[in-house]
FITI-411730 format. One record per residue (C-alpha): residue number from 0; chain; x, y, z. Coordinates in steps of 0.25 Angstrom, whole numbers. Example, Ala and Ser with C-alpha at 12.3 -4.5 7.8 and 13.67 -1.06 7.14 Angstrom:
REM residues 2
<num 0; chaine A; xx 49; yy -18; zz 31>
<num 1; chaine A; xx 55; yy -4; zz 29>
***
This chain:
REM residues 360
<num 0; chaine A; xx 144; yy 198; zz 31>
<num 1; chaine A; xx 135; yy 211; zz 29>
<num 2; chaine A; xx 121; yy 209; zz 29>
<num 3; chaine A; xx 119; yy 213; zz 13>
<num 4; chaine A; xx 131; yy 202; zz 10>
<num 5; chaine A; xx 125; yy 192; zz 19>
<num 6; chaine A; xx 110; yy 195; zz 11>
<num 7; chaine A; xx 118; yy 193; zz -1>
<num 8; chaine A; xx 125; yy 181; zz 3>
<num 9; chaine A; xx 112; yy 177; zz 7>
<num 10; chaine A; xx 104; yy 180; zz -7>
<num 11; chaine A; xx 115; yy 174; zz -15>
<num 12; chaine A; xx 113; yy 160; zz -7>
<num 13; chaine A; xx 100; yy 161; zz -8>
<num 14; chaine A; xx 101; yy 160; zz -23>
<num 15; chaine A; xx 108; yy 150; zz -23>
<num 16; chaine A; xx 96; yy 141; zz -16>
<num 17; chaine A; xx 86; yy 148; zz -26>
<num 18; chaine A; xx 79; yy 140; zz -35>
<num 19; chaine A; xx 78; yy 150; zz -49>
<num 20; chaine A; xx 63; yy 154; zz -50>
<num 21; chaine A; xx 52; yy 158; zz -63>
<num 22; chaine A; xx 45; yy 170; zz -56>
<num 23; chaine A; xx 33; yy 177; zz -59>
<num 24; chaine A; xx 28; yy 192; zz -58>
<num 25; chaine A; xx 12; yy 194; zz -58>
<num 26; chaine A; xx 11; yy 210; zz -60>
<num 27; chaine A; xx 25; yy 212; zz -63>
<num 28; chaine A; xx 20; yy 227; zz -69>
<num 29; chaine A; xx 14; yy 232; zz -56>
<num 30; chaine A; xx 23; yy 239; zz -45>
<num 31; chaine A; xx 27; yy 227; zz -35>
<num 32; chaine A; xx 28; yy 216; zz -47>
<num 33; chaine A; xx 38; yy 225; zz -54>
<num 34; chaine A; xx 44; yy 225; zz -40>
<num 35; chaine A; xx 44; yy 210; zz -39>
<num 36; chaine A; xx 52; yy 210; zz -52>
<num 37; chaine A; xx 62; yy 220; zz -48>
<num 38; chaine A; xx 64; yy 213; zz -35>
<num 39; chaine A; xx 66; yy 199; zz -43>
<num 40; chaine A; xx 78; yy 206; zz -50>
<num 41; chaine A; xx 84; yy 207; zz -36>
<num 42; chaine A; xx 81; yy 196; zz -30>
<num 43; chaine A; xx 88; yy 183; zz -27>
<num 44; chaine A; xx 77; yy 174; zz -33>
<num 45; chaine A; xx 82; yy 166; zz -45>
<num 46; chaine A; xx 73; yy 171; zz -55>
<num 47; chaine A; xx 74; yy 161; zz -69>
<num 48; chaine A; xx 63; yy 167; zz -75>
<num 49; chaine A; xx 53; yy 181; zz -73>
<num 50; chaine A; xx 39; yy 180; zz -77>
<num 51; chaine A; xx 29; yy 192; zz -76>
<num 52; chaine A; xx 14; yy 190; zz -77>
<num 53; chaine A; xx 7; yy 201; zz -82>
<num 54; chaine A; xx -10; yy 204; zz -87>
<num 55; chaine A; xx -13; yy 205; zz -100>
<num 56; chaine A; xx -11; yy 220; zz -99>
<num 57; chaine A; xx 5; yy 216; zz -96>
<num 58; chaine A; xx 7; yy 202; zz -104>
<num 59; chaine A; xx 13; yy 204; zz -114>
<num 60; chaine A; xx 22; yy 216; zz -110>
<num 61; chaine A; xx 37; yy 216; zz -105>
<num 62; chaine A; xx 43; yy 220; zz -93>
<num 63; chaine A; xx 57; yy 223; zz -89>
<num 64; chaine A; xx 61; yy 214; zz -77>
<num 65; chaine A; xx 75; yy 217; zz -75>
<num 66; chaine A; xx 86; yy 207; zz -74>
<num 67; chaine A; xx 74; yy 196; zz -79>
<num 68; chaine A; xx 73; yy 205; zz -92>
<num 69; chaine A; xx 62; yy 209; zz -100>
<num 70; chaine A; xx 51; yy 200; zz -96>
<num 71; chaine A; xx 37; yy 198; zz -105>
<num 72; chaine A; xx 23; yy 198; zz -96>
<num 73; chaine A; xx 15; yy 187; zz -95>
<num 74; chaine A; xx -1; yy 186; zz -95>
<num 75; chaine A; xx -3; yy 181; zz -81>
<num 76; chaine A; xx -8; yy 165; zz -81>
<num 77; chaine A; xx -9; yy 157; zz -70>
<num 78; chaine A; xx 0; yy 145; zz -76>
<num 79; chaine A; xx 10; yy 153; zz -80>
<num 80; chaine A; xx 13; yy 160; zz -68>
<num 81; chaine A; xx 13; yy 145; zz -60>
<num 82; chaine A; xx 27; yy 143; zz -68>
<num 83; chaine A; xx 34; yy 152; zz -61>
<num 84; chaine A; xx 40; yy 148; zz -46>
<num 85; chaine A; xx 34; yy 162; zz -40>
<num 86; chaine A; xx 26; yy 171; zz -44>
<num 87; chaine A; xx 25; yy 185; zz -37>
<num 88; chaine A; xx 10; yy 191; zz -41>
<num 89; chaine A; xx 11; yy 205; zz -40>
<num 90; chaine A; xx -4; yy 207; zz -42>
<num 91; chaine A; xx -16; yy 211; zz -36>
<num 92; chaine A; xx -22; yy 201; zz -24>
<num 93; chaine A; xx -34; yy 196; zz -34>
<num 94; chaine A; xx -25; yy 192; zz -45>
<num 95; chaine A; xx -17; yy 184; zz -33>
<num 96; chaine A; xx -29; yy 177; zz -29>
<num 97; chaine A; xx -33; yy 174; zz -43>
<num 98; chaine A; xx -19; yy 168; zz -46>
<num 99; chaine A; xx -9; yy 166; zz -34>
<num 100; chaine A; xx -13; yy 152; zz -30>
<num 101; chaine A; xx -16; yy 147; zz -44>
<num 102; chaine A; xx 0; yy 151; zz -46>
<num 103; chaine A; xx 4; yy 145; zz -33>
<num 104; chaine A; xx -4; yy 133; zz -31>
<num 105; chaine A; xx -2; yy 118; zz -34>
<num 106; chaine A; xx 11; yy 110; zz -40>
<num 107; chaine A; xx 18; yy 120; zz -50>
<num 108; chaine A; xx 13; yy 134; zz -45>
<num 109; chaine A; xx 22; yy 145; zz -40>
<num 110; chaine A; xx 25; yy 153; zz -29>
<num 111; chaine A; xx 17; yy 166; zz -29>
<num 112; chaine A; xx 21; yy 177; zz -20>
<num 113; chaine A; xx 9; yy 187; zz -21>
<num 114; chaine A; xx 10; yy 203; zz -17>
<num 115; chaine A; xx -7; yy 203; zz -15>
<num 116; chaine A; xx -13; yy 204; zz -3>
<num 117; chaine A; xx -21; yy 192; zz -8>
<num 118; chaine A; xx -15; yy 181; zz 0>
<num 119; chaine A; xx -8; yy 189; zz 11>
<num 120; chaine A; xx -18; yy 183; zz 23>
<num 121; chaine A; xx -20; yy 169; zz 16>
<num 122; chaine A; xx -15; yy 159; zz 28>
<num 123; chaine A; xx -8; yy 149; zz 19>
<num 124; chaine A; xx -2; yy 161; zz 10>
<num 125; chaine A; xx 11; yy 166; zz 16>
<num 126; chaine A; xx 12; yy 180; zz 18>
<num 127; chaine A; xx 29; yy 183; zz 17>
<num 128; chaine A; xx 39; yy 193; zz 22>
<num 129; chaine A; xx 50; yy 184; zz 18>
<num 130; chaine A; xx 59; yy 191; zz 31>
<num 131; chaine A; xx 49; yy 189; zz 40>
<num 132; chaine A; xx 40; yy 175; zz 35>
<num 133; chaine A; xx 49; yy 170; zz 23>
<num 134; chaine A; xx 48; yy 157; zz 28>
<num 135; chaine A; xx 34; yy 156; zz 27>
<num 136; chaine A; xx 36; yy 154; zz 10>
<num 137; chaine A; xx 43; yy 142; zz 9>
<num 138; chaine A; xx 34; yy 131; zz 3>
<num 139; chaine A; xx 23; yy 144; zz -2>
<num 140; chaine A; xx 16; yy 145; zz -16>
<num 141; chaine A; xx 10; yy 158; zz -11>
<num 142; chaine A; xx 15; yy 170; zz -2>
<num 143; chaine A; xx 8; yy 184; zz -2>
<num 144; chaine A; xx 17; yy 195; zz -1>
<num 145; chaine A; xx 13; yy 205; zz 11>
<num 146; chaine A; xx 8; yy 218; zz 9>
<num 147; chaine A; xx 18; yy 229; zz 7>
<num 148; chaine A; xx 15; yy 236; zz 20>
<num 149; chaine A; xx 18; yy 224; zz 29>
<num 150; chaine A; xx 30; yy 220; zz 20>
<num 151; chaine A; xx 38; yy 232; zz 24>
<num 152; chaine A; xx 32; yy 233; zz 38>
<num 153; chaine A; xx 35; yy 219; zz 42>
<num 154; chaine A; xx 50; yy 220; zz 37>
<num 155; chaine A; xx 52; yy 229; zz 48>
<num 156; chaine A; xx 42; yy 225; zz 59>
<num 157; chaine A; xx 47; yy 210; zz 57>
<num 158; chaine A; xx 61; yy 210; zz 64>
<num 159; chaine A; xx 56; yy 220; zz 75>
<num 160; chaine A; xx 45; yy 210; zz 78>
<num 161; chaine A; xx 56; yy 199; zz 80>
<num 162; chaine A; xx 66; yy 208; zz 88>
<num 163; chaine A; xx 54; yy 215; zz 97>
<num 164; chaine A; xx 40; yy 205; zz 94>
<num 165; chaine A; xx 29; yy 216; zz 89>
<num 166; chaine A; xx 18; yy 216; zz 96>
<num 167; chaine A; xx 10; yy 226; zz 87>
<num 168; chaine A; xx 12; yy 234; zz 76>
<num 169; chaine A; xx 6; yy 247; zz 72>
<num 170; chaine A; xx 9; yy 253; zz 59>
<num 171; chaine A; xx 7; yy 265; zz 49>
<num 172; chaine A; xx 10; yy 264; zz 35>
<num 173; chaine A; xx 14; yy 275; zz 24>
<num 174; chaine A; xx 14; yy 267; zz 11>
<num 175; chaine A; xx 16; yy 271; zz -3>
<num 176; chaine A; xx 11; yy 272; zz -16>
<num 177; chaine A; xx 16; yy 260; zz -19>
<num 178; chaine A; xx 7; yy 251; zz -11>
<num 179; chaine A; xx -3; yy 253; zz -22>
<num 180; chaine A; xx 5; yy 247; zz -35>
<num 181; chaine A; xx 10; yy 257; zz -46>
<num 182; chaine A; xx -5; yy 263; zz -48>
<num 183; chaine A; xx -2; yy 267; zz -34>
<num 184; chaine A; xx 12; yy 275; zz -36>
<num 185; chaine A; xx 7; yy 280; zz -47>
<num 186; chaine A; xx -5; yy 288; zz -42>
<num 187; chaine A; xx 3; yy 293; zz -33>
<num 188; chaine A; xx 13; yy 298; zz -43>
<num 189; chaine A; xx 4; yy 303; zz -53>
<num 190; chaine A; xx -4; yy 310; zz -40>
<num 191; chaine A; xx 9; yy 316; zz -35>
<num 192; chaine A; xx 11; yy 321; zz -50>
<num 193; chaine A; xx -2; yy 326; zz -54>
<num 194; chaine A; xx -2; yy 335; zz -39>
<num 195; chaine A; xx 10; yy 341; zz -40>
<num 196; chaine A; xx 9; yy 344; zz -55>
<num 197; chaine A; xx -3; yy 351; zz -49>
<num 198; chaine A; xx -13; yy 345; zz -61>
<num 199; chaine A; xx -23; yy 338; zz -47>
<num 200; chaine A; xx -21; yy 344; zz -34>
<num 201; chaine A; xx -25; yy 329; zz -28>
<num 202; chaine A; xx -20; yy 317; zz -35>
<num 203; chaine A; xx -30; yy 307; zz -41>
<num 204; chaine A; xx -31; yy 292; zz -33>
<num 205; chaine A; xx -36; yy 279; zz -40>
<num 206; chaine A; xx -26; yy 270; zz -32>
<num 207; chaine A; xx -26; yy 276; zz -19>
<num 208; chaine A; xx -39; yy 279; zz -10>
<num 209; chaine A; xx -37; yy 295; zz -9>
<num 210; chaine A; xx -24; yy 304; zz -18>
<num 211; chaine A; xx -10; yy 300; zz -12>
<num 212; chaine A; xx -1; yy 312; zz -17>
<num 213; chaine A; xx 0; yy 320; zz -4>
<num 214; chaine A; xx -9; yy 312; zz 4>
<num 215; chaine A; xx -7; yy 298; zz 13>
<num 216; chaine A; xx -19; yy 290; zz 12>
<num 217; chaine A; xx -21; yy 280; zz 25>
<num 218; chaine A; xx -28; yy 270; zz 16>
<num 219; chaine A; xx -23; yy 259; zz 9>
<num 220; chaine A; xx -32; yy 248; zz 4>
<num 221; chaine A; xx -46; yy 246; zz 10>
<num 222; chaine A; xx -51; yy 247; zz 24>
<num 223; chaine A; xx -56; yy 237; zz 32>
<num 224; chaine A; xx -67; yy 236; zz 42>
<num 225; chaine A; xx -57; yy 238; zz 54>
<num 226; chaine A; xx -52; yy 252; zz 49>
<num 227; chaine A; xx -39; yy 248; zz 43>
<num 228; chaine A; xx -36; yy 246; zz 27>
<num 229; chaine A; xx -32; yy 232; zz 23>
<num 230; chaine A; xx -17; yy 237; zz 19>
<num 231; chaine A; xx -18; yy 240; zz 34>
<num 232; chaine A; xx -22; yy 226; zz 38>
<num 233; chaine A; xx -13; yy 220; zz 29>
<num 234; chaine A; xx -2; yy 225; zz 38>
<num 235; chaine A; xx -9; yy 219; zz 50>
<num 236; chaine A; xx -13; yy 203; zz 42>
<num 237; chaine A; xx 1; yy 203; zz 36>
<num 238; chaine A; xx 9; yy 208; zz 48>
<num 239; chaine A; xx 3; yy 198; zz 56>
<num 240; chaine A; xx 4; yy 186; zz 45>
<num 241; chaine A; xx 21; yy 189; zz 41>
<num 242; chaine A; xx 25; yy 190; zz 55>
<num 243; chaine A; xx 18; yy 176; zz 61>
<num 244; chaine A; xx 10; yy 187; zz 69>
<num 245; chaine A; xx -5; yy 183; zz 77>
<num 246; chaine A; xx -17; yy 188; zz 69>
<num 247; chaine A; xx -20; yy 199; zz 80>
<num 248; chaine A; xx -6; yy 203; zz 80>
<num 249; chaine A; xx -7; yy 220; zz 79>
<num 250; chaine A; xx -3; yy 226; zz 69>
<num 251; chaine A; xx -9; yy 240; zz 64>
<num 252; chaine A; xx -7; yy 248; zz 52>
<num 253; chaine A; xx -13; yy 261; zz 46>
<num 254; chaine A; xx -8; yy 262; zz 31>
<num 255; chaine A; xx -7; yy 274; zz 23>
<num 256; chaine A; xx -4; yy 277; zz 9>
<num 257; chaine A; xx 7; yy 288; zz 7>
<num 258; chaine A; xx 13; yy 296; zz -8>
<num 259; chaine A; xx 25; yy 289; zz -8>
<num 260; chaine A; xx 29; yy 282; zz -20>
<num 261; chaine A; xx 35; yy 269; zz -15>
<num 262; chaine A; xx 39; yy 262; zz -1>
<num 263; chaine A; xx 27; yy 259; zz 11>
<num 264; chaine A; xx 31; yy 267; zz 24>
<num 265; chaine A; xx 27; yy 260; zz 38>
<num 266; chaine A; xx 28; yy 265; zz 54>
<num 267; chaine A; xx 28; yy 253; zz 61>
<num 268; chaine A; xx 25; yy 253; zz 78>
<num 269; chaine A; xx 27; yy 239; zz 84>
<num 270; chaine A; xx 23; yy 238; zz 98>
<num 271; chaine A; xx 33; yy 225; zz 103>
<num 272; chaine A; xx 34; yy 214; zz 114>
<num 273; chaine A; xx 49; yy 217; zz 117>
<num 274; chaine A; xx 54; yy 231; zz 119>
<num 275; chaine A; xx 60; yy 237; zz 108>
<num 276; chaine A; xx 75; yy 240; zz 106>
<num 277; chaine A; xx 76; yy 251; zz 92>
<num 278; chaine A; xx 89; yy 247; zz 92>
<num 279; chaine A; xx 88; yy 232; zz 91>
<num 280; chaine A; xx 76; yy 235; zz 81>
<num 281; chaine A; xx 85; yy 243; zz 70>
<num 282; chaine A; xx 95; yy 230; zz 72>
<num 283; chaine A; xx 85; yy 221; zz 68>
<num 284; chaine A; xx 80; yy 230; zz 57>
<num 285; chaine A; xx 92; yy 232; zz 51>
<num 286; chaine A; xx 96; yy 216; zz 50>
<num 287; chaine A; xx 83; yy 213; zz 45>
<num 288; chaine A; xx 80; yy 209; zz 30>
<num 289; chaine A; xx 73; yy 219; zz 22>
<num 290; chaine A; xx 74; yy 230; zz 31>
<num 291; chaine A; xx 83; yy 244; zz 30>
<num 292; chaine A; xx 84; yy 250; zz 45>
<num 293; chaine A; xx 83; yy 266; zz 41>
<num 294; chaine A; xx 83; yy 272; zz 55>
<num 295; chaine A; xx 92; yy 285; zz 55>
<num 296; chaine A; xx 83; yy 297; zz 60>
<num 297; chaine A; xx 95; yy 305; zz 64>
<num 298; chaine A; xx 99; yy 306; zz 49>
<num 299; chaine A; xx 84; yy 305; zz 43>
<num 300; chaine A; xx 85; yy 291; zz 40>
<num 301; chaine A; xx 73; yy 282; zz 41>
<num 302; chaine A; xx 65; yy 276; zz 32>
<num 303; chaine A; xx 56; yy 283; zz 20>
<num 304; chaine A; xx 48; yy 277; zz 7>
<num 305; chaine A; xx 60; yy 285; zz -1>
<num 306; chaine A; xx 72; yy 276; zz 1>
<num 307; chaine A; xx 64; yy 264; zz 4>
<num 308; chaine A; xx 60; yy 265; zz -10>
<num 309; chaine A; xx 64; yy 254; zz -18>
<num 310; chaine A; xx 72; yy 245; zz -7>
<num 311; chaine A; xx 71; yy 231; zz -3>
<num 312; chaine A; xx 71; yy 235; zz 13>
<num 313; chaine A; xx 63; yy 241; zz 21>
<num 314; chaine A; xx 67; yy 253; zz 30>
<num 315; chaine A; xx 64; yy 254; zz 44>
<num 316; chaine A; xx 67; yy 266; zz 52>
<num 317; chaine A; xx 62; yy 276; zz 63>
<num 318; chaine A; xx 64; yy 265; zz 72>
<num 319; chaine A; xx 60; yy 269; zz 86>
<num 320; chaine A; xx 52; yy 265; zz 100>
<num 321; chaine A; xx 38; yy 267; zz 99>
<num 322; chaine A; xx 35; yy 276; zz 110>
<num 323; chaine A; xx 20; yy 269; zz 110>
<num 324; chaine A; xx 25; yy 254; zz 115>
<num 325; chaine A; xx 38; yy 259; zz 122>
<num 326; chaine A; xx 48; yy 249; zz 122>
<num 327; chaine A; xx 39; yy 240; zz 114>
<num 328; chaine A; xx 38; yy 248; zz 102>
<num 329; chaine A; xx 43; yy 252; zz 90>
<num 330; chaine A; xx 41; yy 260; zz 77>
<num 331; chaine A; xx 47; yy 262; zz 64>
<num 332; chaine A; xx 46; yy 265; zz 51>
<num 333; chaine A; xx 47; yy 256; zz 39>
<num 334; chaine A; xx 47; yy 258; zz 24>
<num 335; chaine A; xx 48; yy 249; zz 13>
<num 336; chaine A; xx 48; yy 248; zz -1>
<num 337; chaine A; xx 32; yy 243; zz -5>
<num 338; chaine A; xx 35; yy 239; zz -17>
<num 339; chaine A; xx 47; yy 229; zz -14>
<num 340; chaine A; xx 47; yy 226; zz 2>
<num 341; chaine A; xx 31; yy 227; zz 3>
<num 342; chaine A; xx 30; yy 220; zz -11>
<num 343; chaine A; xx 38; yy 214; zz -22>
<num 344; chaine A; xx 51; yy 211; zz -14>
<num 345; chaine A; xx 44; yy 204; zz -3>
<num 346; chaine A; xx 39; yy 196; zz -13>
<num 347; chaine A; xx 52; yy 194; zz -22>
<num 348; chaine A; xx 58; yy 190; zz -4>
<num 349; chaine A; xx 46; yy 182; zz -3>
<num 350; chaine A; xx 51; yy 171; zz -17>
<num 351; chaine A; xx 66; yy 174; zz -14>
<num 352; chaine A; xx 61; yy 167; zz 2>
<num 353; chaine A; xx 55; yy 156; zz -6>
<num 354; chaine A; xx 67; yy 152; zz -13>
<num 355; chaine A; xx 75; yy 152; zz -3>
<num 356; chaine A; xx 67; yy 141; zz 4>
<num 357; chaine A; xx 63; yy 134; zz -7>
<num 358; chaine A; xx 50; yy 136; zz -10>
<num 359; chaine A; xx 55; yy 143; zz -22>
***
């Protein structure tokens, strides 16, 4: 059997086992929760029932939300949302510390898979890469979603780590647009636009800290006392919390923000306890879940923000030995889709994992 019929197989058994769910979408209007509903469309999860919970701004109002129809927003409540079995909240980190536990908690509440940050490092709040720490779900009311950048990182980094055991990590990020919302990806539009029109000869910024038309700007969310930004820390905390690593495991990341529209961008340098084989690495690349092995320099085949675009893998390319560690290292590049890999797909993986083991 090939490995799309035996995922098929697999998904189609899988429904079978799957209890049919009510779920709920906080911020369904904003770029990742209009994601979380497209990915719901696709998905194996046995969805009786859609709600999406809206402000009073959105109340009221309908949205299009493909094969569940046209669905009317609700004004958030607390009791409302508690009748659905999950709730993904696609909203800021205050609003999640505000409300998540008050959905998830006690006899009746719901499962809440939250895209925040705002319980991410919480000890008894599993933070889930359902490939990598699925199994960490089963009996939880509440799982944070990782950050985008360590999402599609990880996906790549996590069956090198099994084949080789990384030692250290060292990473540089080129991410998108997109990693700021829709207010994000449209500054950067309107920017591009009112450049080459020729009506600013440097764009305007409100969402990012300096213009990003025509310019990379190595600073993405605010910097801390030890020199790096927390987007850069969040690499390291996450990194080490997924993959069962020790609190001083080493991992470093300098993240820049790049004018692409869509799709976060990754060198990755591992340093490993076990020599490296390139070959052996592609092989376990290209049976992994979640992972497009795009590696063909002699025909200009690797990977790039514009065919990774909208795709459920991430691609991993430019593999190679790092001639810094020798035969104990290697570097490669990743890209993945911020908005369905780094975001609202994980999340959508994250209740299909729970299903599957009952805690659904």
């Amino acid at each position: 059997m090939s490995r799309a019929a035996a995922a098929k197989a697999n998904a189609n058994s899988s429904l079978l086992t799957m209890n049919a769910v009510t779920v709920g979408v906080v911020g369904a209007t904003g770029a990742v929760g209009k994601e979380i509903v497209d990915c719901l469309n696709k998905s194996s999860l046995d969805v009786s029932k859609l709600r999406i919970f809206g402000s009073e701004r959105s109340a009221g109002t309908t949205r299009n939300a493909g094969k569940f129809g046209d669905i009317t927003v609700e004004l958030f409540d607390v009791a409302s949302a508690r009748e659905c079995d999950v709730v993904f909240l696609a909203v800021s980190g205050d609003f999640a510390l505000e409300h998540a536990r008050a959905i998830s908690e006690g006899e009746g509440g719901a499962v809440v898979i939250d895209n925040s940050s705002a319980f991410r490092y919480d000890v008894d709040v599993p933070l889930v890469v359902p490939e990598i720490n699925g199994e960490c779900t089963k009996g939880a009311k509440l799982i944070a979603n990782p950050n985008c950048t360590t999402a599609v990182g990880l996906m790549a980094l996590w069956p090198l780590h099994q084949l080789f055991k990384v030692k250290r990590v060292i990473m540089s990020t080129y991410q998108a647009a997109s990693g700021a919302g829709q207010p994000g990806m449209d500054e950067l539009q309107e920017g591009t636009r009112a450049v080459l029109s020729g009506e600013r000869k440097v764009a305007e910024n409100k969402v990012f800290a300096h213009p990003l038309p025509f310019n990379v700007i190595p600073h993405i969310d605010k910097f801390q006392d030890n020199g790096y930004t927390k987007e850069e820390m969040k690499v390291t905390w996450e990194t080490r919390k997924i993959c069962g690593l020790a609190d001083d495991f080493p991992v470093s990341c300098t993240a820049v923000r790049i004018p692409t529209y869509r799709a976060h961008s990754e060198t990755i340098v591992v340093e490993t306890e076990l020599p490296v084989d390139v070959e052996a690495a592609r092989k376990a690349l290209e049976k992994a879940p979640g992972v497009k092995l795009v590696d063909d320099v002699k025909n200009n085949v690797y990977p790039m923000p514009l065919t990774a675009t909208g795709q459920y893998d991430v691609e991993v390319g430019r593999l190679r030995k790092s001639l810094v560690f020798g035969d104990y290292g290697l570097e490669f590049f990743v890209v993945g889709d911020q908005l369905l890999r780094g975001a609202a797909l994980n999340a959508v993986l994250v209740a299909e994992e729970m299903a599957k083991n009952g805690s659904l």
